[in-house]
N, C-alpha and C positions, 0 to 999 in steps of 0.2 A: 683422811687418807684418799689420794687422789686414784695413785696408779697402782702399785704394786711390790711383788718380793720377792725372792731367790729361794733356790734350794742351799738348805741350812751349811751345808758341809759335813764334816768327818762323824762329828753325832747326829746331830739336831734331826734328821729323816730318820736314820734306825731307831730313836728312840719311841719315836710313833709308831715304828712295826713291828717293833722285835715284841713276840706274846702273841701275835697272830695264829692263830692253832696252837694245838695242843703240845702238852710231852708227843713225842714223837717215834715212829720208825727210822731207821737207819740201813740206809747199804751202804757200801763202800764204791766210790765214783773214783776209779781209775783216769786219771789224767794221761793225756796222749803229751808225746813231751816234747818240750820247749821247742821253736823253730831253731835253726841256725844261728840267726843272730844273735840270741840268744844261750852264750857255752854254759856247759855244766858247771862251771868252776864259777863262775858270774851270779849262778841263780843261788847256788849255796852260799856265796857272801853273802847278799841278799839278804838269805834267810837266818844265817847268822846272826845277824842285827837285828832281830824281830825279838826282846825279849821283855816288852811291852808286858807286865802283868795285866790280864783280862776279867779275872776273877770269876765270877756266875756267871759267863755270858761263855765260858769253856768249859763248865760244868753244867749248861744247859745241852750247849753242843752234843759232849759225852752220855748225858739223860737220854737224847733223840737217836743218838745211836743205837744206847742200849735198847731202848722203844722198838725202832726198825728193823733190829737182829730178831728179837722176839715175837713181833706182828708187823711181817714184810708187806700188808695189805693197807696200811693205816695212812692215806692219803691226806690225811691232815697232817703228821708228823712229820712225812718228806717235806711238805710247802715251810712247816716251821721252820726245818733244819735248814730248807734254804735261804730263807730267813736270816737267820742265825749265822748262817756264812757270809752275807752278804757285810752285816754288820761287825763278824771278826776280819774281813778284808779292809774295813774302813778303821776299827781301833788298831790296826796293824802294819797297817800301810803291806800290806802282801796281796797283791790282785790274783796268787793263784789259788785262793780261795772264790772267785767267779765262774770257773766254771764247774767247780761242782755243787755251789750255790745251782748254775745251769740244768746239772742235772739232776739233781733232787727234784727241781722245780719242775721239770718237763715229767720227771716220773710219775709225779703226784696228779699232774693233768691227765698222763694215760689210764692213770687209775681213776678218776674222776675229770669228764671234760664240760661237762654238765651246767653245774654249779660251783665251781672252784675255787671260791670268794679268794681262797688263803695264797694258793699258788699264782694266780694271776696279780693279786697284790705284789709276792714277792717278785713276778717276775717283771712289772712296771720298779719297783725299787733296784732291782740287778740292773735293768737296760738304764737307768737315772746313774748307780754308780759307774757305768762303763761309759758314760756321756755321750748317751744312744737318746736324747731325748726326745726324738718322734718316735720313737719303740714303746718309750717309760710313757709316753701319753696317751698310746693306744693300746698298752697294756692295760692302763689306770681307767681307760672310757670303757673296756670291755668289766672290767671289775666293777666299777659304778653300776653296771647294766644290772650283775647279779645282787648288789645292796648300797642302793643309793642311802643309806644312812648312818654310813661309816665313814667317821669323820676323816680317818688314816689316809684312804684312798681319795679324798680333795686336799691330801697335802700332797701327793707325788703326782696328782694332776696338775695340781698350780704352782708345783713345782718347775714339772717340766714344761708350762706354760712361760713361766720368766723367763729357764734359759734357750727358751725358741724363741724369747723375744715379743711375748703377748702377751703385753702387761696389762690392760684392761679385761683381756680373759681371766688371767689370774688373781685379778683381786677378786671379781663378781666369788669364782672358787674359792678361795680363801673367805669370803662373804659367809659361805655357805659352809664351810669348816667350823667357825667361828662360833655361826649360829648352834650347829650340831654340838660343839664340846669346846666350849673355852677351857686352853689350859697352856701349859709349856710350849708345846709346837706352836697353839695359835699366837701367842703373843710377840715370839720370838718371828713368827712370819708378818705380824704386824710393826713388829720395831724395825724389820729389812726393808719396809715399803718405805718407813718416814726415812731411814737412811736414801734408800735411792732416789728420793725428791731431795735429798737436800736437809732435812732438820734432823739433824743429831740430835736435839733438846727433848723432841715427842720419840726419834729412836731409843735413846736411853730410858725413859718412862719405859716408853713400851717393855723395854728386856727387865728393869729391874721388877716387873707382872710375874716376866717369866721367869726370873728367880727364887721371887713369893710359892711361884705355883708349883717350885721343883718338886716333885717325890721321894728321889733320891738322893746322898751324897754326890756321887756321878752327876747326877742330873744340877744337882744346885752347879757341880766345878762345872760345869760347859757351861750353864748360864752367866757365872760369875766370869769367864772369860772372854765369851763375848762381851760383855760388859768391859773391859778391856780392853779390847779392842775396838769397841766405837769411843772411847775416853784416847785409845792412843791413835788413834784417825784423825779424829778432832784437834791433834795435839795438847792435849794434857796428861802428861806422863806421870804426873805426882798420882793420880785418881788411877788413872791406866793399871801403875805397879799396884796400887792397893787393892784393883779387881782382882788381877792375877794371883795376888796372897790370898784374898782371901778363896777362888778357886784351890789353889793347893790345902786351903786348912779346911776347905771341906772334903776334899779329895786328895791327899797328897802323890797318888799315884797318875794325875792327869796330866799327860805330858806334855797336852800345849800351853798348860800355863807357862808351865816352864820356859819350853820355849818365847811367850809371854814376856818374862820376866829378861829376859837374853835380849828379845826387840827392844825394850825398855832400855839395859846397859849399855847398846851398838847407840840406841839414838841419843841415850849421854855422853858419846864420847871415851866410853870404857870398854874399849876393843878387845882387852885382851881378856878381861872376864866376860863380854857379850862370847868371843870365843870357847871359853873352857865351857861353859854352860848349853852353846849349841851343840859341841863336843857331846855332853853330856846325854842332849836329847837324840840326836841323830842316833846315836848307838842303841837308842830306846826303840825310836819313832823315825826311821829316814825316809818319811815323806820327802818329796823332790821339796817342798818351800823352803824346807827346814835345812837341806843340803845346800841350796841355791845358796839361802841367807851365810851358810858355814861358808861355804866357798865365796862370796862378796866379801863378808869380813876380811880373809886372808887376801882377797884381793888390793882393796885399799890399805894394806898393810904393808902391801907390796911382797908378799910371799907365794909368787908367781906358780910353785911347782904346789905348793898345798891348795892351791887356788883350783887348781886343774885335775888334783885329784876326785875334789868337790863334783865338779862338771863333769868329770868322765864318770863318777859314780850318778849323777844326774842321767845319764844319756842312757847309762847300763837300765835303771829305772824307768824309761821312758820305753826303751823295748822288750821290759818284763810286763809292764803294765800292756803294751800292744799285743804280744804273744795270750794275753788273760782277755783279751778281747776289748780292752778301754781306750777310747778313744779321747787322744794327748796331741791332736793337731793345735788347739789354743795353746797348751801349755808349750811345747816346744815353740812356737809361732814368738812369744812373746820371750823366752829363754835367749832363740836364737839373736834377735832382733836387740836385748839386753847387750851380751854378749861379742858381739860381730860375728856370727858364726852362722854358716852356711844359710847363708842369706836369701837367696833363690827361693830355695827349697822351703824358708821358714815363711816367706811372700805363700808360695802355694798352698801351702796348708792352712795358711791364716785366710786365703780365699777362699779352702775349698770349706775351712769352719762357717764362714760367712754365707756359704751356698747351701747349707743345713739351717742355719737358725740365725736371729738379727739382734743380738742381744747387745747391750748397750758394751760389757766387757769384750766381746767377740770386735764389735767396732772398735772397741780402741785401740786392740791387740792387730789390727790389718791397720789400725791407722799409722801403729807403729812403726810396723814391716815395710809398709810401703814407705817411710820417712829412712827408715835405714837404707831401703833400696833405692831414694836419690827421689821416689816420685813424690813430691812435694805437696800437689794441685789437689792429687787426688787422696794423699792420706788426709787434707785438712777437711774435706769433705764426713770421711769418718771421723775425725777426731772431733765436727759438732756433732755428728750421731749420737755417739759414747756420750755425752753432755746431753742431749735430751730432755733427760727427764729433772734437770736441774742438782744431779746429786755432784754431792760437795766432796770428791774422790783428789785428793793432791794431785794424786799421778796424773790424771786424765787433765787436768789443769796445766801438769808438766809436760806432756806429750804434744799438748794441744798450743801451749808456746814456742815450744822447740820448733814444730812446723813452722807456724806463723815466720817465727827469726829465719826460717830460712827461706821463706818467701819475701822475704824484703817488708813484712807487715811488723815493723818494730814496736808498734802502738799498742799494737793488739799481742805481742808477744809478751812487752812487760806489763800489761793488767794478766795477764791468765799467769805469769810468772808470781806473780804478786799474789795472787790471788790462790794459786798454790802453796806458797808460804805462809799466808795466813791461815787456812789452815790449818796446816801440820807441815810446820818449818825442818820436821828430821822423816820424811816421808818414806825416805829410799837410802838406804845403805847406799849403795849406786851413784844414787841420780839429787839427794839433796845438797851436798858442797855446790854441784854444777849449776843447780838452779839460782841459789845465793848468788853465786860469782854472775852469771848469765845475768841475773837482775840487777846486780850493782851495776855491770856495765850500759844497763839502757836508761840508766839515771835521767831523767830530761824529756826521754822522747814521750811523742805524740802519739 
């Protein structure tokens, strides 16, 4: 392994922290409410749809409560509970559990500022989910400073080293994780590095480790889904569905297989069941992916007003997550730039992502913006960025055509076209008819 790995996503980071301190104390953290842009009537849909079963991870919540009501001094229990919120915003997709993750975390400093292994942990893991990751890194260096021999806290350092874009920092971290405690986190941070070079064959070893090493039911379905999803990257959809089942028959409450299982039907051609089934999840888990992908479906279906529902629930999202303090300039950047929609605006934010951290995704997502916005020269410039480090991503392969063709480089357009379809020929709801058709026509050239 050359270079390096990413922050895991929706589990793979809390599963490393959640258990950090103990049962816990509890107060109740008053939220100051929503901005404007943000209506009341907006944030209760929202929350409507949050009916995600959490199991022990709501009953540990309620445990640190009761802890906090009973021994309001117990500076470990706050850090846990913030903890604990951190990780019920991420199975939930509800970011207004961040800021009283927030303030757990800061209470638990005032009562100890000292030595505070537990809170300064959580609060490098809060600043990582709000995709603050100069905050999550120097949360993570000042937590190292109190217990350099905690494996947890060189995962959200070499975390937030990938996505600043300093991948030779975070492998060395990850090096050193490794060493401390091979287990589920590590291997799964090992099989992100073979993926961003390029080999899916050592990426898949590596996760089916971190399958081996699950603990739990849960913990096996997020392995086995990942596992899925480098089988459906790669394009092999027959292996793909089989991860994603067998994620549900260890867990059948986990609701990205599911969704999973919906990517699988959209890239067979079975629209209108990939539909009922993302149907299914959104109302579980509306994550913006999982809204985006609902709303694409209806798009190419040509069901223009369901299409648009998707997207305006998409945006409502985008300013519930801002209001919780997460930062969605990538995401919007790369939404808008899909889309056609407010184009300007989605350039800016994808430069001013670019002016925080240099990550190979952040390059591709300004390479794109800028191709929407007509500049050509300069998005190809990032679109070799984002390719780098040699990983074998369709999109970036599509992205990175699409320029080319519009720069008059037809040669160099249909190898990266090509080269995209090989491999993963159903890459994008969106964007893989286009790439098909876009390569048939440069049939010949040079």
């Amino acid at each position: 392994m050359k270079r390096t790995v990413r922050i895991l996503g929706v589990a793979g980071l809390a599963m490393g922290l959640v258990g950090v301190g103990g049962i816990g104390l509890l107060r109740h953290v008053k939220l100051a409410p929503p901005p404007a842009a943000v209506t009341p009537e907006e944030t209760r849909s929202l929350q409507a749809h949050l009916v995600i079963p959490v199991g022990s991870l709501t009953d540990l919540i309620a445990n640190l409560q009761d802890r906090l009501k009973a021994v309001p001094g117990d500076w470990r229990s706050y850090a846990g509970l913030g903890l604990a919120y951190v990780q019920q915003a991420r199975v939930t997709a509800d970011p207004t559990y961040y800021p009283k993750a927030e303030g757990v975390l800061q209470r638990s400093i005032e009562l100890n500022g000292a030595d505070n292994f537990d809170a300064l942990t959580g609060l490098a893991a809060l600043a990582a989910a709000r995709h603050d990751f100069a905050s999550a890194l120097s949360w993570g260096e000042k937590a190292k400073a109190v217990n350099p021999y905690n494996a947890s806290i060189y995962a959200v350092i070499g975390d937030a080293q990938v996505e600043l874009g300093r991948y030779d920092e975070a492998l060395k971290t990850f090096q050193t994780m490794i060493d401390i405690r091979p287990d589920l986190a590590t291997y799964a941070r090992v099989s992100y590095g073979w993926e961003l070079q390029g080999s899916y064959q050592n990426a898949i070893k590596a996760m089916k480790l971190a399958l081996e090493a699950a603990a739990t039911p849960t913990d096996a379905a997020w392995a086995a889904n990942q596992l899925g999803d480098l089988y459906f990257n790669s394009g092999d959809l027959d292996r793909a569905e089989a991860y994603y089942r067998q994620g549900l028959a260890r867990d059948d409450t986990f609701v990205p297989a599911h969704a999973g299982l919906a990517k699988v039907e959209a890239a067979r051609g079975q629209i209108q069941q990939a539909i009922a089934n993302y149907s299914w999840v959104v109302e579980r888990l509306p994550s913006p992916e999982y809204v985006i992908a609902l709303g694409d479906l209806y798009s190419v279906k040509g069901q223009t007003d369901l299409a648009a529902r998707q997207y305006e629930l998409v945006h409502v999202e985008e300013r519930l997550l801002q209001a919780n303090g997460v930062n969605v300039d990538l995401e919007i950047a790369l939404f808008d730039a899909d889309h056609h929609e407010n184009l300007a605006a989605g350039l800016a934010a994808a430069q001013t992502e670019w002016g925080r951290r240099h990550s190979i995704h952040v390059a591709d997502a300004l390479a794109w913006e800028l191709y929407a916005n007509g500049r050509y020269e300069e998005a190809l410039s990032y679109a070799d960025q984002a390719l780098r480090l040699g990983t074998q991503n369709a999109l970036f392969f599509y992205h990175r055509g699409m320029i080319e063709l519009s720069l008059g480089k037809q040669g160099a357009a249909r190898r990266d076209l090509a080269e995209a379809m090989n491999i993963n020929p159903r890459f994008s709801i969106l964007w893989a008819d286009q790439a098909a058709s876009t390569l048939a026509s440069l049939e010949g050239t040079q």
